[in-house]
Each structure stands twice: as C-alpha cells, then as structure tokens.
Phi, psi and omega in degrees: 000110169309139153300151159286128145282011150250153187280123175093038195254018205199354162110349197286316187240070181037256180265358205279124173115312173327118144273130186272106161287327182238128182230037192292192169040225201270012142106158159303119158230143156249147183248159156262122165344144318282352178097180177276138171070034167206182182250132179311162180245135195225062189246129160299156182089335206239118165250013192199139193222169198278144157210170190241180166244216175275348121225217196330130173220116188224127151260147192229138113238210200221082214262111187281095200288328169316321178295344203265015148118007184298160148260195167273338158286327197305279192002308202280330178286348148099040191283159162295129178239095181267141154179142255208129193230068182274141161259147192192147192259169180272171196242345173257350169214143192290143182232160166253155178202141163217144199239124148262118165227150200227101184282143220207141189276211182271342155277357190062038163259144180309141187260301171195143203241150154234106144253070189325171181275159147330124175254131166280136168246123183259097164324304158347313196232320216228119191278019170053010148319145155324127182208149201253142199218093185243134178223168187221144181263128167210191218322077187271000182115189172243151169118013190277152192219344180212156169231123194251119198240112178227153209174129182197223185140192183204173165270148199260323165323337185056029161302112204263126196140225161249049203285346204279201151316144165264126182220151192195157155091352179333131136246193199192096174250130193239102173287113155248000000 
C-alpha cells in the first residue's frame, strides 16, 4: 500500500501543513464528524473534516517528492500517481467544491493537471453524502519532482459562518 504524501489530510492537526490560497467569509474552519446538519464518514480514523464559508475557500499543498524520498529514476519510470477527495454538502445549504491537481518539474511547471468541473450540491436534490473524486495520472512523461494538491469551495447562500463544502480524507500516492 503506497502512503499518503499529504500531510494533514483530515483535519487532526487543524490547519497545520496547508497553504491557505483562498480564505474568504469567515475563513477555513475544522469540525468534528458529522457536524451540524451532516453525515458521519465512515472511514476508520478520520474524525474531523475541513470546512469553508461563504465565500472562496482553497487550500493547497506541495508535495517535494525528492524530500520525500523518491529517487529521479523512480520518478523518471513514469510511476501512476492517485489522488483521492472526499466531499459532502450540508443537508441545509447549497455548496460548490473544486479540486486541483498538478504533476508538476523541477521548475514547478505543469506537467499534467487533472481538474474536474466544479461540482454543485443542491440539499434539494442531492442527499449531501460523502462522495469521493479519485484520479490517477500515468504516462506523463519523464521529469516529475513535485506534486500540487488543492481543494476547496464555498456555500451558495452566502451564509455567515461555516455553511459551505466539507472536505476530509485526502490523499496523494505515488506507487513504486
């Protein structure tokens, strides 16, 4: 089983390893499982999840696969690279959620991005469970050295407080 490389994926030790890109409304907050108006996560372990406001909210990190112990042949072999999102909406207010991810050289120029469209959850429509957004990069070429994981969102009501998308559970894998 490949490790996670991100740090942090869930929220246990708050904000800590994030660079916050985006901070809007009232800002990053983390909660405890399920929160008011959510659903338990029904993952061992993960007891706490990321949540946004009203408006943008994005955290990024940057993952140096050399610190992490990669070498530049493994790297260079093109290894499959996954990485795994889980989201969930408020069962009382409508949300946005968006996900980047970027195999990324040694200048930290893109290699190949996976970016889905914005997903909306209309409580209305949507039973606002958790649901998972996993993609895997493979023959991308030779030269990846970093990897960039960003994720966020807002609420659609502009409700002040924490009303937006819920995020938890993150990874990053590098199989070698």
């Amino acid at each position: 089983m490949a490790r996670n490389l991100l740090k942090n994926p869930s929220g246990e030790e708050e904000l800590d390893f994030w660079e916050l890109t985006e901070n809007g409304g009232s800002q990053w907050k983390v909660e405890d499982m399920p929160g008011d108006c959510g659903y338990d996560f029904n993952i061992d372990g993960v007891a706490k999840y990321f949540a946004t406001s009203f408006e943008l909210c994005l955290k990024r990190q940057v993952i140096d696969l050399l610190a992490e112990g990669y070498s530049t042949e493994q790297l260079n072999a093109e290894p499959v690279v996954t990485v795994q999102d889980w989201y969930c909406g408020r069962t009382d207010c409508g949300c946005t959620y968006q996900m980047t991810a970027c195999l990324l050289d040694d200048n930290q120029e893109v290699i190949q991005e996976f970016k889905p469209d914005p997903v909306t959850l209309d409580p209305d429509s949507d039973d606002c469970s958790w649901k998972q957004v996993s993609h895997s990069f493979s023959d991308y070429g030779p030269g990846l050295c970093f990897i960039s994981f960003e994720h966020g969102g807002q609420d659609t009501n502009f409700w002040d407080g924490w009303f937006g998308v819920r995020v938890t559970g993150s990874s990053v894998t590098v199989e070698v």
